[in-house]
N, C-alpha and C positions, 0 to 999 in steps of 0.2 A: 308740548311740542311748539316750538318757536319757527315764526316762515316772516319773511323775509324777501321783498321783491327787491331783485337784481337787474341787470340788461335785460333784452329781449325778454321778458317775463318769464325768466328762468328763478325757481325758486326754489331756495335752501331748505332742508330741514334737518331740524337738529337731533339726532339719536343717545340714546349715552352711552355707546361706545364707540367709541370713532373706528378707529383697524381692525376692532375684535370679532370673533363670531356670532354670528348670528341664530336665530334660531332657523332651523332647516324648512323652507318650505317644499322645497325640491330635492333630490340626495344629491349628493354633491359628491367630489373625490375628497377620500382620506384626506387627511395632513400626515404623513406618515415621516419625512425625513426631515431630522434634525434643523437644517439650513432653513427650512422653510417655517418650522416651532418659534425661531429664536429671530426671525425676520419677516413677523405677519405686520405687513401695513407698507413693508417697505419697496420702491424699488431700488435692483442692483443692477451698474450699466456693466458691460462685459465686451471686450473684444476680440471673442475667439469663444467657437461654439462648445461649452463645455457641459455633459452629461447630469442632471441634477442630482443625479448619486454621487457623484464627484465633485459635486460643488462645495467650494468652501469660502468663508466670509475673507479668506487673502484672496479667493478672483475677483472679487470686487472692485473695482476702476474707482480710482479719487481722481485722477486727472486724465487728459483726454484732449491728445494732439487735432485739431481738424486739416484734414488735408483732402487730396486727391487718393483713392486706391488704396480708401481705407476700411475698416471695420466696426461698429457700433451697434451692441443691440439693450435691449432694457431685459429683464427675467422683472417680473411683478407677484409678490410673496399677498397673498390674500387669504382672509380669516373666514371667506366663503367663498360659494362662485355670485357671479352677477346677476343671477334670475333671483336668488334670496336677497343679494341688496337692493332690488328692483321692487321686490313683494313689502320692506318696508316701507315705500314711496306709495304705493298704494296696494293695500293688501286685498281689498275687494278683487281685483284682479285674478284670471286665471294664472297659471304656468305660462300657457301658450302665448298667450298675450302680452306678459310682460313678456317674456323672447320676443316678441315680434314688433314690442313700440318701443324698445330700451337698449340701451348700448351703453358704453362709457367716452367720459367727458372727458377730453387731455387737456390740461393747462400747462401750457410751455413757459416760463418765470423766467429772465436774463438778469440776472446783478438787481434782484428784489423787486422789478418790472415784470409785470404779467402785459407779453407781447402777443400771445394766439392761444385763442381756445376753439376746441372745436367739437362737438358733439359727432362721434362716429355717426356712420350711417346707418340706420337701425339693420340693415341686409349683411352688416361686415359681422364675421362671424358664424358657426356654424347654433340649434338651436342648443344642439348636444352641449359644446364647447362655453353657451352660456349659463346651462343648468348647470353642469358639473365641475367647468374649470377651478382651480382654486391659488394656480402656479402655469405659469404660460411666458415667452421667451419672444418677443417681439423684436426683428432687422430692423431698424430706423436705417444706418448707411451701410449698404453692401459692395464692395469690389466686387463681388459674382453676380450685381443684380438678382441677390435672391426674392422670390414669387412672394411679398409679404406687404399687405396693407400699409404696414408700417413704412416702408418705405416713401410711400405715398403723403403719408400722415406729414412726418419729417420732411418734406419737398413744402410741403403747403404752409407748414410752419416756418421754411426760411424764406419763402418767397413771401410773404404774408410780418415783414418785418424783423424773421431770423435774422434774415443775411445783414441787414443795417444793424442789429444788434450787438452783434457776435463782431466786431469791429478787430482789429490786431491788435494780440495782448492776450490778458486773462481776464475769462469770466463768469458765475458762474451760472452752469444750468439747474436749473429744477423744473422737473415733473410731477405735476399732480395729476390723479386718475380719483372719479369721481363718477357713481351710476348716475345716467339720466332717463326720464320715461316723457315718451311725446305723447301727449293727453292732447286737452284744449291749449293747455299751456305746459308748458319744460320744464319736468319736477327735477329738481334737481340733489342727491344727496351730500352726504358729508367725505370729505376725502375717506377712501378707501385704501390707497395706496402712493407715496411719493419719496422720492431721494430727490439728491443732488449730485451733479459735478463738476470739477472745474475745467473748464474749457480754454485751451490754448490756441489763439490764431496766429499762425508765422505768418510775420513777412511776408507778402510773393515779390522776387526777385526779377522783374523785366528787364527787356534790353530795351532800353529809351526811344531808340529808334521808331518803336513802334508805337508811340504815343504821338510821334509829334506828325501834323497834319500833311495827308498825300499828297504830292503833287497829279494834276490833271492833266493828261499827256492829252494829245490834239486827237479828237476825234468828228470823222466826214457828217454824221450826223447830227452834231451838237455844237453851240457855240460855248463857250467857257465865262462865266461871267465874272466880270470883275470887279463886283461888288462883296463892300466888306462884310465881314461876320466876326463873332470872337471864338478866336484861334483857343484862346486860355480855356474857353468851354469843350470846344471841341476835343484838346487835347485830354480833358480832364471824363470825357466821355469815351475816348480812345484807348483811355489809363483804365478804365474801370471792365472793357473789352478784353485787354490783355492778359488784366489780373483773376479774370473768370468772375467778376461781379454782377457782369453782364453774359451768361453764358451760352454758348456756339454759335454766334452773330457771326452770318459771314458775310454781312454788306452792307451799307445804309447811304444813301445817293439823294441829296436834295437838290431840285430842281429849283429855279426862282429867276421870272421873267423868263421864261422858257431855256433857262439856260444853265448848263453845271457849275453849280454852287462846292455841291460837296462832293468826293466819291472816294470811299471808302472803303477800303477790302480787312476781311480778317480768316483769319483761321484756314488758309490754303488756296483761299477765295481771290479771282483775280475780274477781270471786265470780261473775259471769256467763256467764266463759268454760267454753265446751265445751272440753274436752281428750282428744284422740286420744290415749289411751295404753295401745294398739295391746294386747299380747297381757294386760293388766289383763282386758278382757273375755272372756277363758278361764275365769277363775273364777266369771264370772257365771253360766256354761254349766252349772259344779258346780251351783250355786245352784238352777236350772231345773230339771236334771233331781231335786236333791234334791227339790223341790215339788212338782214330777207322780209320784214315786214316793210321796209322804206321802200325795195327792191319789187314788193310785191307778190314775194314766192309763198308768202304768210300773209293772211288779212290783217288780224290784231291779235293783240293778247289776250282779248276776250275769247277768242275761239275757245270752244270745248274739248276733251278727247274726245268723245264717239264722232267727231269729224274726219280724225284718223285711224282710229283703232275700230274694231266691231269689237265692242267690249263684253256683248253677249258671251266670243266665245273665250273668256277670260276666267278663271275661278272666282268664288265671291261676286258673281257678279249684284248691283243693287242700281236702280235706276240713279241713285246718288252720284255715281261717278258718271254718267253721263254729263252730269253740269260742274265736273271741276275743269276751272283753266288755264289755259297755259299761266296768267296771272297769278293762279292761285301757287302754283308751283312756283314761278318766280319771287315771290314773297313770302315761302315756305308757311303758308295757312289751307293748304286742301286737305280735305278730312281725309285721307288716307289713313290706316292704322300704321304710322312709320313715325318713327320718330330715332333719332338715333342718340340724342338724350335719354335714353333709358335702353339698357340693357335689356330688357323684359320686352321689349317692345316686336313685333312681326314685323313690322321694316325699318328696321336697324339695319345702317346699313353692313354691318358686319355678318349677318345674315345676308344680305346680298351676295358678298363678293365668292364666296364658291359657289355660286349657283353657275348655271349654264348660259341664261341669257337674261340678265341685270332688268332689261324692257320688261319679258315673262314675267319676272318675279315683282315687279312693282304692281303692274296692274292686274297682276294675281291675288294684293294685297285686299284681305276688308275693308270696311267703309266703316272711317270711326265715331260710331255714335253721336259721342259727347262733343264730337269739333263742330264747328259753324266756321265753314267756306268763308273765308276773308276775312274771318277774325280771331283766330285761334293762332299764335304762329309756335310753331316745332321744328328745328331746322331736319332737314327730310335729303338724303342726298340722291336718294333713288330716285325722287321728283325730276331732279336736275339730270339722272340720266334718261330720264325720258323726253324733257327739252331737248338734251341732244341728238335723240332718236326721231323725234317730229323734225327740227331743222335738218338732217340727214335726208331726210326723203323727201323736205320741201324743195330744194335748194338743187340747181343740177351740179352734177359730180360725186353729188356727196360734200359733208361736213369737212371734211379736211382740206379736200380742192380748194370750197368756196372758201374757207378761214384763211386761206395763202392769198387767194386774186382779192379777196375783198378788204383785208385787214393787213394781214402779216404786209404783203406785199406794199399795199400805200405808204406803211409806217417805214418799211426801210428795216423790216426784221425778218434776216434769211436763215438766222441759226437757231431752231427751237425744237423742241421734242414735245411731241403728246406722247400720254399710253392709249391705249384702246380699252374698249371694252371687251368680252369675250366674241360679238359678232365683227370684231374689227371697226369698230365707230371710233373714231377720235372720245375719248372720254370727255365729257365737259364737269361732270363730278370732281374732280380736280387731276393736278400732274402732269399740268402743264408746266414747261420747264421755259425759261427765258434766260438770257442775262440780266443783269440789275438794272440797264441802261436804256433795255430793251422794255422791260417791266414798267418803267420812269414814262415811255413812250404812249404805252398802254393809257398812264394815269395824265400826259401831259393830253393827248389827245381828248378826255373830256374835261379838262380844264380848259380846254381851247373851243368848247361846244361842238366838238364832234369834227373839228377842221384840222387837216393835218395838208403841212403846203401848199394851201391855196383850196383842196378838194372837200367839201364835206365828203366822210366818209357814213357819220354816224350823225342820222337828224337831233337835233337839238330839243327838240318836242320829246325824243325818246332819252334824252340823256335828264331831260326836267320830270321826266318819270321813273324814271331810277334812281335819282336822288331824292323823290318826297319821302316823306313821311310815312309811309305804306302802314305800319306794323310799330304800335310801340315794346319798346320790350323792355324798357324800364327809364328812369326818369333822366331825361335825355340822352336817350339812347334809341333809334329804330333801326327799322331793316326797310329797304327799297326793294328795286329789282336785282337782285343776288348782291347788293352792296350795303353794308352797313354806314351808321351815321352817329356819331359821338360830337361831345362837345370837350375841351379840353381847357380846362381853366389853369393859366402858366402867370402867378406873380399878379392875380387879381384879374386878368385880362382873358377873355373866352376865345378860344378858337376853335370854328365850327369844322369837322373833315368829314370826309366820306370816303369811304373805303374798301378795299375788300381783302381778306380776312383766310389764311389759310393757317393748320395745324404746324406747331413750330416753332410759332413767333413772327410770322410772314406777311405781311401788309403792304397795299401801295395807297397812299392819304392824298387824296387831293381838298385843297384848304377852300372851304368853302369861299371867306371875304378876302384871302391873300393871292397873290398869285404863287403861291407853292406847291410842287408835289413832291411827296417825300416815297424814298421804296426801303423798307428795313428786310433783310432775309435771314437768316438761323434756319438750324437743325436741329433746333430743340424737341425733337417730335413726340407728342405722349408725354408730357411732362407737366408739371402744375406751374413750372414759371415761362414758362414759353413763354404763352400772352401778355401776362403781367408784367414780365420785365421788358414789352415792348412800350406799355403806356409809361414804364417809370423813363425809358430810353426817351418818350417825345417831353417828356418833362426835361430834358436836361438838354432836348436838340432844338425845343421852340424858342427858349433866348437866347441860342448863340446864331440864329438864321434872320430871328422877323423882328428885335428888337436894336 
């Protein structure tokens, strides 16, 4: 046996039969039909769901238009199922165990370039499905959004350098499928199954119009700046919107020297539109509670729950929660058993939202062992409905009152929607809805250190605590008080933002050492390129604004 270190210490091992059967360690299904005898190792793409009884090597796809409102899935022909190619990667192992630490490897290959690989999630799949599959029919693109991982897989792999690839023209694809088992390190085995084919990308035909730069019609609240930018980028950012490179962007508005630089509409999106951009309004919730603490309706952020809550008569209760704080929640590190990273998790917040009252069910929550209070961060959204629930009862009126006299209203923004929660709370979990201009306002206001015409609204002590460094979550990258913090490196040169961050693709940046804030909005929502084609968007907006 030959082994071989690769990336991420993922390693190969070499069998001597690459496609063929194996020996059974699990029983597996028959090979019973023809198509599948005369095509073990391979796979075949298909565009139209066809019965494997009826399948025949003329459905088989050699080329393959990419469009909108179309059809693609894979059929993978295997000489076993995945638990016996697993048991050769390590045979000590039980059944149960390789089903439960092994999956398969997809290699996506463009024009003899290997651009994304990705080791399933050891969870994807049933354990059935990988003792005995042996022929299996994988959606990668559905017009009916069909229910299929696959789907998922194919999104990750265009956002993930697909989409640059797959350029206009021909080209071709290959997929390899390959077992892997998560040990100490990623055993990785030998192709099991791969085809190819050729990919055609048309043209997209725009009307030009929408490429070339908006004009900025005169607005009471804004002055218009008349400093230059380059148009050629912008337009070439506007070209990539149209043609869906960039996709469901419906705004991006740069602000600079407090004044409108850019503004941008797409996709039915105008200056009047409200924009749901879902957890953006977490940061407003910092904002709240920084103003009833400056106000005095709140001491600090150090306060505890059992200041407001009698947490006794809660379920779970543990003297633990009596010392999380408001802080801990603003920084998403309180040992709460919530996590909404993980499905698996008791506060998730997807378990929340049919519950009866969002408040109940948070501090109904266990006490998570393994966490340590200010240093474990999990983004936690149940947390943040509980901020809302504490400033609600601090504050007179109520949270929605005080959010209009104390915020909305100084900034000169009358048009907004919240949702609620189910006891009727303005949600501070997100959805809150603004215009873009409006949003800008939000992010000039703490570029301005919390001054907005002459008034402080927001102390500046509490805007230099929202921006630290609370929480690293990877190398340059942290979380503050419900605002995150990136560093952007454009053409050699770093620029630091802060931000906050909702599901979609939805951000308001304000530039740490420039004077810029930028608001990007999309309805990308649930999707794998959401975010990511927000960071490749400020690659292509920082040298046409600050350079």
């Amino acid at each position: 046996m030959i082994r071989r270190l690769v990336l991420f210490t993922t390693i190969f091992l070499t069998t001597h039969n690459l496609f063929g059967q194996t020996v059974d360690f699990v029983k597996r299904d028959s090979i019973v039909y023809s198509i599948h005898k005369s095509n073990i190792g391979k796979i075949a793409f298909i565009d139209k769901l066809i019965p494997i009884e009826n399948f025949k090597e003329s459905d088989f796809l050699t080329s393959f238009e990419l469009k909108d409102k179309t059809d693609l899935s894979i059929r993978v022909f295997l000489g076993n199922s995945l638990t016996n190619y697993l048991h050769i990667l390590s045979p000590q192992l039980t059944a149960d165990e390789l089903a439960k630490n092994g999956n398969y490897q997809f290699s996506f290959i463009v024009d003899n370039k290997v651009i994304y690989i990705e080791n399933l999630n050891v969870g994807a799949g049933s354990v059935d499905s990988k003792n005995q599959k042996t022929v299996f029919r994988i959606p990668l693109i559905s017009s009916t959004n069909e229910d299929s991982w696959g789907r998922f897989l194919w999104n990750r792999f265009f956002s993930n350098g697909g989409q640059e690839a797959l350029t206009n023209g021909e080209h071709i694809l290959k997929i390899e499928i390959r077992p892997y088992l998560k040990q100490t390190e990623v055993l990785t085995g030998n192709i099991i199954a791969e085809g190819q084919l050729k990919i055609i990308v048309p043209e997209i035909k725009i009307n030009e119009n929408l490429v070339k730069v908006q004009s900025i019609k005169p607005n009471k609240d804004w002055k218009i700046s008349t400093e230059k930018f380059d148009t050629s980028k912008i337009e070439a950012l506007n070209r990539k919107i149209a043609t869906k490179f960039y996709k469901d962007i419906t705004s991006i508005v740069a602000i600079k020297d407090g004044k409108i630089l850019i503004e941008e509409y797409f996709n039915g999106a105008n200056r009047n539109t409200l924009h749901d951009t879902r957890s953006v309004g977490k940061s407003f919730a910092s904002t709240l509670l920084g103003i009833a603490i400056k106000d005095k309706y709140i001491k600090s952020e150090e306060q505890t729950l059992n200041e407001f809550y009698n947490l006794k008569s809660f379920q779970n209760y543990s003297p633990s929660k009596d010392s999380i704080t408001l802080k801990s929640l603003l920084t998403m590190s309180s040992s709460f058993d919530g996590s909404d990273m993980s499905s698996e998790s008791p506060g998730n917040e997807e378990n929340m939202y049919p519950t009866e009252n969002w408040v109940d069910f948070t501090l109904n929550l266990p006490i998570d062992q393994t966490k340590v209070a200010g240093k474990r961060w999990d983004y936690f959204t149940a947390g943040v409905v509980v901020l809302g629930d504490i400033i609600h009862k601090s504050v007179p009126n109520g949270l929605e009152k005080y959010a209009d006299k104390k915020l909305f209203q100084p900034l000169g923004i009358t048009k907004y929607k919240w949702q609620f929660t189910p006891q009727k709370v303005a949600n501070t979990a997100g959805g809150l809805q603004l215009s873009t201009l409006d949003y800008a306002k939000f992010g000039q206001l703490y570029k301005n250190q919390g001054v907005w015409n002459g008034k402080q609204i927001l102390s500046k002590e509490w805007i230099e605590k929202s921006f630290s460094h609370q929480i690293e979550l990877s190398e340059n990258e942290y979380y503050g008080y419900l605002f995150w913090n990136k560093t952007y490196n454009v053409n050699g040169k770093d620029y630091e933002v802060y931000y906050s961050s909702g599901n979609g693709g939805n951000r308001v940046f304000i530039f740490k050492d420039y004077p810029i804030v930028i608001v990007i909005t999309a309805t990308a929502y649930n999707t794998p390129y959401g975010h990511k084609q927000v960071d490749k968007i400020m690659q292509d907006l920082i040298p046409a604004i600050s350079e």
